[in-house]
Structure formats: C-alpha cells, structure tokens
N, CA and C atoms as a LAMMPS dump frame, in Angstrom:
ITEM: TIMESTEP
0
ITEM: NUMBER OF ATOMS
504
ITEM: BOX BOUNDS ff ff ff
-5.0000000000000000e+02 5.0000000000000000e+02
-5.0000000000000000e+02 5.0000000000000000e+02
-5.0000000000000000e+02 5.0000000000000000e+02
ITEM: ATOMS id mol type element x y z
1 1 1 N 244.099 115.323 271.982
2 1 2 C 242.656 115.507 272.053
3 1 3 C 242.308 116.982 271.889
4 2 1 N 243.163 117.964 272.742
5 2 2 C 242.828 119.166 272.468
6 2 3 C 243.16 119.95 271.241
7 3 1 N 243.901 119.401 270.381
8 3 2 C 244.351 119.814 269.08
9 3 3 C 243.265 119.276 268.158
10 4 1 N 242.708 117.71 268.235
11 4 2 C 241.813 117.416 267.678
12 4 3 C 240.358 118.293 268.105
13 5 1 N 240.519 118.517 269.161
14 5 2 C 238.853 119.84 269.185
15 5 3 C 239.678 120.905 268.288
16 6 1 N 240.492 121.736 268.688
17 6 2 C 240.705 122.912 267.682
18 6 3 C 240.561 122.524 266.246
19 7 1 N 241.209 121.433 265.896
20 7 2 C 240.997 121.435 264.561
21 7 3 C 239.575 121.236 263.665
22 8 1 N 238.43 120.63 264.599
23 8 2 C 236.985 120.18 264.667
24 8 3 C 236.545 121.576 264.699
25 9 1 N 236.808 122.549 265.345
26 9 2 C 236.329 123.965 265.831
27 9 3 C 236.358 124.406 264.606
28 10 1 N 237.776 124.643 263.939
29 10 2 C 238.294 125.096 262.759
30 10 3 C 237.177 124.576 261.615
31 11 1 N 237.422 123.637 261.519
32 11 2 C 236.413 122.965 260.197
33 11 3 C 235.067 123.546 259.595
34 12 1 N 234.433 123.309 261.561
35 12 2 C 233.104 123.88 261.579
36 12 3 C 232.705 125.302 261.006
37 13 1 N 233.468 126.187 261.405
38 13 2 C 233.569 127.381 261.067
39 13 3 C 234.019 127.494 259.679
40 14 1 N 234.484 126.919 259.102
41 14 2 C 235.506 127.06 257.462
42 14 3 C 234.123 126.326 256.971
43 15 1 N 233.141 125.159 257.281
44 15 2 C 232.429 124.459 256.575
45 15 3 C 230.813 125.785 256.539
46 16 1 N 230.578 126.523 257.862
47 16 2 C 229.622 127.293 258.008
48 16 3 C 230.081 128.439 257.26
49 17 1 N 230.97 128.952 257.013
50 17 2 C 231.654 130.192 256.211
51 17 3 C 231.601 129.658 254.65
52 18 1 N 231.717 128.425 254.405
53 18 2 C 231.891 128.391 252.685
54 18 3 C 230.551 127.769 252.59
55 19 1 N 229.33 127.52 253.439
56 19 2 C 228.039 127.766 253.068
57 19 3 C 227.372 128.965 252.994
58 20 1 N 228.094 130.042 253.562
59 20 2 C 227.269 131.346 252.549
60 20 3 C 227.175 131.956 254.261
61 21 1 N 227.032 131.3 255.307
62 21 2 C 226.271 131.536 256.451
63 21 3 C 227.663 132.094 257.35
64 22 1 N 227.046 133.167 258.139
65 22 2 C 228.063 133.705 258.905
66 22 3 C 228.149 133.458 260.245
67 23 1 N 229.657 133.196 260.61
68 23 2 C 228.771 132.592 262.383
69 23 3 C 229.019 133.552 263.025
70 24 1 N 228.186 133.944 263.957
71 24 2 C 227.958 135.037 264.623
72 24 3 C 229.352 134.758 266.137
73 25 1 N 229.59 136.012 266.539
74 25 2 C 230.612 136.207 267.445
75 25 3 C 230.061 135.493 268.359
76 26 1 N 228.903 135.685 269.492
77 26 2 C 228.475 135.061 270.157
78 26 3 C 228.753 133.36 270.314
79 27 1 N 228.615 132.52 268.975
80 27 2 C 228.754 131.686 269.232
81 27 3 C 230.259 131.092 268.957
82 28 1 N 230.959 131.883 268.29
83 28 2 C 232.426 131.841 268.835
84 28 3 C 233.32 131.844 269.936
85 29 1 N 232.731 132.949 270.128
86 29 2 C 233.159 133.155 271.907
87 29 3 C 232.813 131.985 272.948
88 30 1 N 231.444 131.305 272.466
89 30 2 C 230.719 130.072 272.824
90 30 3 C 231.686 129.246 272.736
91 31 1 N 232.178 128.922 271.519
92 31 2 C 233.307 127.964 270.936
93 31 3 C 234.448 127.962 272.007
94 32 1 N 235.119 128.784 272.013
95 32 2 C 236.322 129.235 272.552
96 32 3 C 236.447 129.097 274.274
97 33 1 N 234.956 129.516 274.503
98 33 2 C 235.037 129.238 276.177
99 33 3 C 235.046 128.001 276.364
100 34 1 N 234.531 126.92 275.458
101 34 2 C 234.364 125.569 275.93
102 34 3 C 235.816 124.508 275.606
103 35 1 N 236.296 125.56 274.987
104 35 2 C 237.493 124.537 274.508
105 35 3 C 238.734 124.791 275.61
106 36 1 N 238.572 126.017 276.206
107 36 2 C 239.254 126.556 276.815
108 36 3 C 238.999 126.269 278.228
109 37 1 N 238.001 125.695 278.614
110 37 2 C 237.328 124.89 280.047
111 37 3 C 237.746 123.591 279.679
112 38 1 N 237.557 123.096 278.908
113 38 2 C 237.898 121.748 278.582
114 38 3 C 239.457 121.798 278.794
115 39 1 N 240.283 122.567 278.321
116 39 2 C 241.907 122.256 278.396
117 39 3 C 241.876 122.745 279.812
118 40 1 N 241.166 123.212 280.499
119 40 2 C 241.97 123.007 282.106
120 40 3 C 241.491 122.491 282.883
121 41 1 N 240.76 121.59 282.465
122 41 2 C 240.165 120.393 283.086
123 41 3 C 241.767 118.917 282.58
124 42 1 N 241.961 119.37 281.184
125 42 2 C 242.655 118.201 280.907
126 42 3 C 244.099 118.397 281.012
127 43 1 N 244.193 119.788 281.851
128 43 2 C 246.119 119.528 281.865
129 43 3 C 246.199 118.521 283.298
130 44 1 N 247.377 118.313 282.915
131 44 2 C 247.665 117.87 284.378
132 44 3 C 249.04 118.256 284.82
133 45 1 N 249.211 118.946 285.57
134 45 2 C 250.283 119.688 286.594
135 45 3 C 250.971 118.955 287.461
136 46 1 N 252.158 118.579 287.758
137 46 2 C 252.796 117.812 288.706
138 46 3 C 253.389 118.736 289.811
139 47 1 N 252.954 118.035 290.75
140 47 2 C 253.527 119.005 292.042
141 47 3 C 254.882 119.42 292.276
142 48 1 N 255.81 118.84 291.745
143 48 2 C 257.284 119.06 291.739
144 48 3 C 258.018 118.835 289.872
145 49 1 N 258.886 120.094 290.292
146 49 2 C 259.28 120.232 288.991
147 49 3 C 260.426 118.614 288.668
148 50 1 N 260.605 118.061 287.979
149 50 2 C 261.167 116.619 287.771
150 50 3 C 261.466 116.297 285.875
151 51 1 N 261.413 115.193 286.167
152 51 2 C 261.584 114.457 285.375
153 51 3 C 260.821 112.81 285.077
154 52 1 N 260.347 113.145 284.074
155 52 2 C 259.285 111.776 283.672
156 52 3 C 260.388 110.524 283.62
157 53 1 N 259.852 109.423 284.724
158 53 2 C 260.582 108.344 285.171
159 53 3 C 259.998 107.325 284.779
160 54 1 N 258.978 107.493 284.803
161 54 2 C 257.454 105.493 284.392
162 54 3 C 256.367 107.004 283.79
163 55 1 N 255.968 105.727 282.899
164 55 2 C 255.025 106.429 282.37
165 55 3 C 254.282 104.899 281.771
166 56 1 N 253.138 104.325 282.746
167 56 2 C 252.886 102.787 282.625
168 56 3 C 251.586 103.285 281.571
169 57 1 N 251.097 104.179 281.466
170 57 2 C 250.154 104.322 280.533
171 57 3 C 250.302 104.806 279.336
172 58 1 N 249.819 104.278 278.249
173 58 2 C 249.638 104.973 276.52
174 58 3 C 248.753 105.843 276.257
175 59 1 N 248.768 106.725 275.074
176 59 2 C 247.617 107.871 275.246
177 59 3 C 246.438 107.002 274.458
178 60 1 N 244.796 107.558 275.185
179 60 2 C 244.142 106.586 274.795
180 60 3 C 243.275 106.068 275.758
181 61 1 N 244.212 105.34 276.927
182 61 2 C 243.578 104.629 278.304
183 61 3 C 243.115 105.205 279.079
184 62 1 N 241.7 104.7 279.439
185 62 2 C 241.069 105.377 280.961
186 62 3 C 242.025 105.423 282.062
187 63 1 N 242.147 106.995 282.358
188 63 2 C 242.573 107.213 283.726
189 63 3 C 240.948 106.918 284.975
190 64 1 N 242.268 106.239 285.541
191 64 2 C 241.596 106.152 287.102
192 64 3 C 241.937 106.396 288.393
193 65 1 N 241.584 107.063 289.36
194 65 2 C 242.431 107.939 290.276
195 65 3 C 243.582 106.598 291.115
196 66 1 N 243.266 105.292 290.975
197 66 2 C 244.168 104.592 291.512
198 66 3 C 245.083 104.406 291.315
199 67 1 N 244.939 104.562 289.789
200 67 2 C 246.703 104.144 288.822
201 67 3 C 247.091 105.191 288.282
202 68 1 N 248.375 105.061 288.703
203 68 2 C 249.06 106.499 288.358
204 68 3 C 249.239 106.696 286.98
205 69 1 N 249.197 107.966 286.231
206 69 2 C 249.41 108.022 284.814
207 69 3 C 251.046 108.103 284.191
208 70 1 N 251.763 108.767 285.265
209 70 2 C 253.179 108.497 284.961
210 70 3 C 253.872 109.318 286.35
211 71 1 N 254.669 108.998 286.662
212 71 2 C 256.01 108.957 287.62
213 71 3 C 257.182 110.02 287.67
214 72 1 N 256.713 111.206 288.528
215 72 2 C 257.637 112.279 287.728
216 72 3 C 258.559 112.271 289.437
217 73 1 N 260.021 112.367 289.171
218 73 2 C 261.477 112.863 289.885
219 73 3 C 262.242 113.431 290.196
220 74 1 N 262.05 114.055 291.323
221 74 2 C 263.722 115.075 290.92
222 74 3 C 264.942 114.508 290.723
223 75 1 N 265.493 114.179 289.699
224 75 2 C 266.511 113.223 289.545
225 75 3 C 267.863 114.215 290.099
226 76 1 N 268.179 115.715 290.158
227 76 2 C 268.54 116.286 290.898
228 76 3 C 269.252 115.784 292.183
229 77 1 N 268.007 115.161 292.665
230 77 2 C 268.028 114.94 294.317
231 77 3 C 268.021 113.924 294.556
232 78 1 N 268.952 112.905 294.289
233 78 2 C 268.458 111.619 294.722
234 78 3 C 268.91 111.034 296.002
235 79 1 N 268.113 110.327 296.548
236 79 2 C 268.301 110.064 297.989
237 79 3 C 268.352 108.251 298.219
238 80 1 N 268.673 107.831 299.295
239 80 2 C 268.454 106.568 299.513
240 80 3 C 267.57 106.252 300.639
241 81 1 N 266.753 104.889 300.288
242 81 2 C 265.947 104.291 301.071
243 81 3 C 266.571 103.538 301.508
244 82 1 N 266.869 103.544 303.032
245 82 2 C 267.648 102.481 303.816
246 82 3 C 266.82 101.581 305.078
247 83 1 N 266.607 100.252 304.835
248 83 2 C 266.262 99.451 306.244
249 83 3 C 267.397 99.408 307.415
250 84 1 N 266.772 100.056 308.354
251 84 2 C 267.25 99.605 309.649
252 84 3 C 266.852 99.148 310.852
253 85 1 N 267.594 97.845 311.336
254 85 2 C 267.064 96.809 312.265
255 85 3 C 266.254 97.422 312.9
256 86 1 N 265.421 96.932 313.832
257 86 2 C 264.708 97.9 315.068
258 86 3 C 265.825 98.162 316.354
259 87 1 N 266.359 96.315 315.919
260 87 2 C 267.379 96.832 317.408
261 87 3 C 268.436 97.803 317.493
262 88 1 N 268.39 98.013 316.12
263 88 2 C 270.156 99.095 316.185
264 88 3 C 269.49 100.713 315.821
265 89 1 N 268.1 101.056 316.323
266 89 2 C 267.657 102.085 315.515
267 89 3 C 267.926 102.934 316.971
268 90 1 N 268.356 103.055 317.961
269 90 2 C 268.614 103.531 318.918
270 90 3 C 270.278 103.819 319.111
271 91 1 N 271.039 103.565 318.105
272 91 2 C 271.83 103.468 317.95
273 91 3 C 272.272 105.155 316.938
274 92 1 N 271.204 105.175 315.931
275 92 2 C 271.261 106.276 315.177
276 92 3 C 270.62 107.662 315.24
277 93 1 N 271.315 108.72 314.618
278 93 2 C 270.56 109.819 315.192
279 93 3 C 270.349 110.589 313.716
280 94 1 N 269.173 111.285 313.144
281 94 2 C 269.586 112.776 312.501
282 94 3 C 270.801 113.42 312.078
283 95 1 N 271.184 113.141 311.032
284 95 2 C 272.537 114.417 311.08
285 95 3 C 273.518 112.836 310.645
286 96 1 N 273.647 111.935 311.329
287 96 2 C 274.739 110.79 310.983
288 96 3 C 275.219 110.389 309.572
289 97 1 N 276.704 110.381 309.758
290 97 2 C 276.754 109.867 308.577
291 97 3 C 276.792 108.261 307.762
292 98 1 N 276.898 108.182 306.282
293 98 2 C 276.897 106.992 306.557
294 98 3 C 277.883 107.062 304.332
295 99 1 N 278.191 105.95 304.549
296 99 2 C 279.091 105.622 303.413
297 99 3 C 278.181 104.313 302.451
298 100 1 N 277.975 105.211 301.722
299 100 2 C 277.162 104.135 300.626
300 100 3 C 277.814 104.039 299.113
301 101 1 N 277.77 102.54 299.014
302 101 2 C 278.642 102.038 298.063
303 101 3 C 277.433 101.138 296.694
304 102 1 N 277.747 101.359 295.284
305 102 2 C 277.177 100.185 294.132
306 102 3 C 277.942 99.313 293.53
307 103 1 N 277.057 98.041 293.357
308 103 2 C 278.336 97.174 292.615
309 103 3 C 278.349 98.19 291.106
310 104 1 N 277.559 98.747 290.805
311 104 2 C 278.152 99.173 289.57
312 104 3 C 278.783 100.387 289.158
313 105 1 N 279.095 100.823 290.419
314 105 2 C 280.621 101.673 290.998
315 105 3 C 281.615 101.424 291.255
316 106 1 N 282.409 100.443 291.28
317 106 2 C 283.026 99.911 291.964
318 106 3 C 284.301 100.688 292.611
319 107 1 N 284.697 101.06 294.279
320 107 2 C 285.398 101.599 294.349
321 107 3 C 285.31 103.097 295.148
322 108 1 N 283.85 103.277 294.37
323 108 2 C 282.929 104.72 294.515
324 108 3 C 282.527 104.35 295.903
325 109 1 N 282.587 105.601 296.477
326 109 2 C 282.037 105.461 298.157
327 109 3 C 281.743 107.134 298.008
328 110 1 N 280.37 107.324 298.239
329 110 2 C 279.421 108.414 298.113
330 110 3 C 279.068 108.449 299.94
331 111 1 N 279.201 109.994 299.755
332 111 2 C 279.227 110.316 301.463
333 111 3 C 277.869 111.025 301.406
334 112 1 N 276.625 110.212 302.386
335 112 2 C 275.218 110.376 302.522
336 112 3 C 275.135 110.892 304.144
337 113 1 N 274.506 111.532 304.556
338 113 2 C 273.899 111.641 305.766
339 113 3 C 272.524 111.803 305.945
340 114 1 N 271.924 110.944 307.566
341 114 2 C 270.904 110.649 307.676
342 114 3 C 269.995 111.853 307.563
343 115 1 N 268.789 112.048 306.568
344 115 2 C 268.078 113.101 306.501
345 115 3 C 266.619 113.312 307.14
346 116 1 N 266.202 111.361 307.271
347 116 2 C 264.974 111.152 308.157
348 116 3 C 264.889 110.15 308.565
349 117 1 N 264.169 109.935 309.305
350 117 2 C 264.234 108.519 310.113
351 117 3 C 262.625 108.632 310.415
352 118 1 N 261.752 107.152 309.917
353 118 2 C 260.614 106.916 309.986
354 118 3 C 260.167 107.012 310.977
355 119 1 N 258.809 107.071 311.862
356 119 2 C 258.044 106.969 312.438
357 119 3 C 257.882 105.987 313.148
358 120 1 N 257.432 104.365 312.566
359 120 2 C 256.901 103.186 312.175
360 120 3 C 257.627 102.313 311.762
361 121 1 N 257.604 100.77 312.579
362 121 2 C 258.177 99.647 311.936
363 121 3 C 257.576 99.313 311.014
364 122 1 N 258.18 98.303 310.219
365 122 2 C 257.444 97.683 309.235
366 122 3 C 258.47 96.196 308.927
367 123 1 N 257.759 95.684 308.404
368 123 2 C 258.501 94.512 307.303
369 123 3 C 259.15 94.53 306.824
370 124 1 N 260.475 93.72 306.903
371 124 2 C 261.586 93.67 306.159
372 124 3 C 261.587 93.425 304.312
373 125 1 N 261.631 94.567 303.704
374 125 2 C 261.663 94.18 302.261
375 125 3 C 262.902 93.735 301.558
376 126 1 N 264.002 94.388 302.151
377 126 2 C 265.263 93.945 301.626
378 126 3 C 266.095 92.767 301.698
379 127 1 N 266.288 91.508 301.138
380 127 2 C 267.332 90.614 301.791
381 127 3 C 269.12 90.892 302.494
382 128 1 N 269.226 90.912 303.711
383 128 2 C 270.28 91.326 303.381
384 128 3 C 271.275 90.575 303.799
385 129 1 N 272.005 91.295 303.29
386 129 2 C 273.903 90.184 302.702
387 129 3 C 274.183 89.485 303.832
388 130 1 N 274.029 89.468 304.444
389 130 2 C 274.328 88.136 306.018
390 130 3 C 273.272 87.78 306.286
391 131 1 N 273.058 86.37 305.6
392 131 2 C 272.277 85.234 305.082
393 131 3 C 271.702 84.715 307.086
394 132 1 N 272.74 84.816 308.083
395 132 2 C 272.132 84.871 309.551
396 132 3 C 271.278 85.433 310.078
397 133 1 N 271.148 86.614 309.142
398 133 2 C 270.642 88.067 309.783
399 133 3 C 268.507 87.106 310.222
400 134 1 N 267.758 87.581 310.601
401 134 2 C 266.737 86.839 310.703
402 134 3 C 265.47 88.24 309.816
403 135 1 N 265.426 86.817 309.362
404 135 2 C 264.115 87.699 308.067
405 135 3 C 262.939 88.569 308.762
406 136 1 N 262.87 87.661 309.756
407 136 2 C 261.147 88.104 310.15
408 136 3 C 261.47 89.407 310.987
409 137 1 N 262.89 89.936 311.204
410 137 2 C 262.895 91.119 312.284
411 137 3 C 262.362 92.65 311.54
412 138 1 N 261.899 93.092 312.143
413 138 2 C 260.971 94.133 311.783
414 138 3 C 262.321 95.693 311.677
415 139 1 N 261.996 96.304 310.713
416 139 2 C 263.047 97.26 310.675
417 139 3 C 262.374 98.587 310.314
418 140 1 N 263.233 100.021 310.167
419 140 2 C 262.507 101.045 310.45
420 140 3 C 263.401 101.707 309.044
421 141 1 N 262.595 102.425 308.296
422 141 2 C 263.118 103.021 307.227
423 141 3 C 263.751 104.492 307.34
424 142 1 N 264.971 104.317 306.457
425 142 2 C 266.15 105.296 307.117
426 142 3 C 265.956 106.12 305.906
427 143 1 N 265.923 107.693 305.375
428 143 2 C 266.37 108.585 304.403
429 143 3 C 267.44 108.857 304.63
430 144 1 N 268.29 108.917 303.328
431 144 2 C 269.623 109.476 303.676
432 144 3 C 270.086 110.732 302.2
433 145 1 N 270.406 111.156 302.481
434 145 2 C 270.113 112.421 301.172
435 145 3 C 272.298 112.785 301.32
436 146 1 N 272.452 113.217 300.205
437 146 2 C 273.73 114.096 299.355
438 146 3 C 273.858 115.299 299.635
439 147 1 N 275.476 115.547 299.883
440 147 2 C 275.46 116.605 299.546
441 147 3 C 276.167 117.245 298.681
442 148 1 N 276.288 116.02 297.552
443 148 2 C 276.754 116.739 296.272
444 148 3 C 276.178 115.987 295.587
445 149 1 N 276.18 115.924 294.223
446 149 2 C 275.303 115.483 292.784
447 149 3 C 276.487 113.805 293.098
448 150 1 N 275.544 112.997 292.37
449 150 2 C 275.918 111.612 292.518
450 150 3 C 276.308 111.004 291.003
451 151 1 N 276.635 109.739 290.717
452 151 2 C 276.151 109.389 289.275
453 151 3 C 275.353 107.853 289.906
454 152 1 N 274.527 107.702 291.192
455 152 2 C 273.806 107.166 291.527
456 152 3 C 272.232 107.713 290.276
457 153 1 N 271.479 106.7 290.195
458 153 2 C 270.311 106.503 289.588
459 153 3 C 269.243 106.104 290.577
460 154 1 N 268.026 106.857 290.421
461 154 2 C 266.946 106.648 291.17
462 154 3 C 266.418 104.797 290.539
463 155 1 N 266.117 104.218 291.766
464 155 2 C 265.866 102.534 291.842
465 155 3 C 267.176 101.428 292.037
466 156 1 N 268.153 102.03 291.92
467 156 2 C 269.549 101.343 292.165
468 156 3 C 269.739 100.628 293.775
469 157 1 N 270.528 99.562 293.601
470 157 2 C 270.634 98.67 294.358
471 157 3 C 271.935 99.333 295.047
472 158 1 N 271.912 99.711 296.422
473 158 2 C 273.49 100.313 297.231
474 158 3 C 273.569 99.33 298.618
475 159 1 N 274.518 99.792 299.129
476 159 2 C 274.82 99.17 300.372
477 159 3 C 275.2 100.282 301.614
478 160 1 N 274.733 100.278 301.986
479 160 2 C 274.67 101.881 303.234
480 160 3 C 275.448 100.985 304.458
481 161 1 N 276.794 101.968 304.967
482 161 2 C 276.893 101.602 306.394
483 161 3 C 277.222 103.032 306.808
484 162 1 N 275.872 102.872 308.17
485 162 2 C 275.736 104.36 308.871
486 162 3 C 276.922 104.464 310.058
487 163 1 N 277.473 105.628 310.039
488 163 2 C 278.358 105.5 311.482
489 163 3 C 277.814 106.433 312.451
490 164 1 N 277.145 105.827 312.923
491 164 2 C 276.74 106.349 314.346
492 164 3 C 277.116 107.458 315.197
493 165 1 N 276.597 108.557 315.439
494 165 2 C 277.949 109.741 316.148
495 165 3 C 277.588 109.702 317.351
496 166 1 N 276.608 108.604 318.249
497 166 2 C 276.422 108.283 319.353
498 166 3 C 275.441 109.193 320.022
499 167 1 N 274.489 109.173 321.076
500 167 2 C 273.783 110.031 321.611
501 167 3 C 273.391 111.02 321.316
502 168 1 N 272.206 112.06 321.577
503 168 2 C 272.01 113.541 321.332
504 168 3 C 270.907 113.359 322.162
C-alpha cells in the first residue's frame, strides 16, 4: 500500500511537470508529510524480536483488534506448557527439575526445569495417558524452560515428568 502511494505521488508530480506546471515545494513537502504519517500509522512493530509462526491473514483483509494479524516467537526459547493435578501441585516447587520426552524423538530426554508455576486452576485441556486419571480434576499450569537449545518445536506434543526436590 505504501509503495502504491509513492508510486501515485510519483505520477502526480511527473503528470503536473509534463503539463508545463510546476509544483511548488510547499506542496511537496505537503506530499511527503502525509505519506510519511501514513507509514507510521501502518507499520506494525512486534514487541519481541521472533519469528513469524501463523500468519492467519492475507494482505488485503480488514484488521480488527480481535484477530490477530500474525503470530510472532522466539523460537530461540522454547519452553513447555505443562498441566499439573491440583493435588500434586504442593508437591512442586520453582527451580525443580523435570525430564521431558517426544514420540518424535525417540530416546531424547531433554532436561527442563520448572520456570513458573500459575496462579489459578483451571480445566483440564490435556488427555492424559492413564485413561483412570479423572477428567473433570482441575489442574494448574506448569512453565518449564531449557537450558540449552532443543530440536523441540514450538506446538509439539511432550511428556514431562517433574521430580520434585521436596519442600522450600
């Protein structure tokens, strides 16, 4: 869009110049301030330096502040989102470690420690692998962050078991 104004800018001026007529600085400068308000109205800046991950929109479509225009990552840093029971969340502390494994690693056991621990229960989103376990129990969301580079992928399916270093 902003290349299409410069090039519209351009024209105007090349079409007012090969009519004989001169455009005066004033309204250049006119030109130039508006194109130049206009592009910093239309960048858009992401708060963290990343990497474009989703990008659900084409150029073209109304943005609307609800839907995001695209999905930027530090793929750098990737961390895991872990559910944990409510009952065993007294169990874990800050600082713990925990051994997280992918089926499409096989073998690979990546050494994570706990980096945050939520606030707030919530709803169980994950099914997990012991089909006994009871759905409706409410669990508390675990961060667990690296401390070395992974060949884990941000959205990947893992299996986290935290070991507990007991009390603090």
């Amino acid at each position: 869009l902003l290349e299409s104004l410069a090039r519209r800018q351009k024209a105007v001026i090349a079409e007012a110049q090969g009519l004989g007529s001169i455009v005066p600085a004033d309204a250049l400068n006119l030109m130039n301030a508006v194109l130049k308000e206009f592009e910093s109205k239309s960048v858009i800046r992401a708060p963290i330096s990343g990497r474009v991950i989703k990008k659900p929109m084409e150029e073209g479509e109304t943005v609307t502040p609800d839907y995001p225009m695209l999905t930027v990552a530090d793929v750098e840093m990737v961390r895991v989102n872990a559910e944990v029971d409510e009952t065993d969340i007294g169990k874990i502390f800050l600082g713990d470690e925990a051994d997280i494994t992918s089926d499409a690693y096989p073998g690979e056991i990546y050494k994570g420690v706990i980096a945050e621990i939520s606030d707030y229960v919530g709803e169980r989103k994950v099914n997990p692998n012991n089909t006994a376990k009871n759905m409706d129990m409410k669990v508390i969301q675990v961060k667990l962050s690296f401390s070395e580079r992974t060949s884990l992928k941000i959205g990947m399916t893992v299996d986290v078991r935290i070991r507990p270093g007991g009390k603090r």
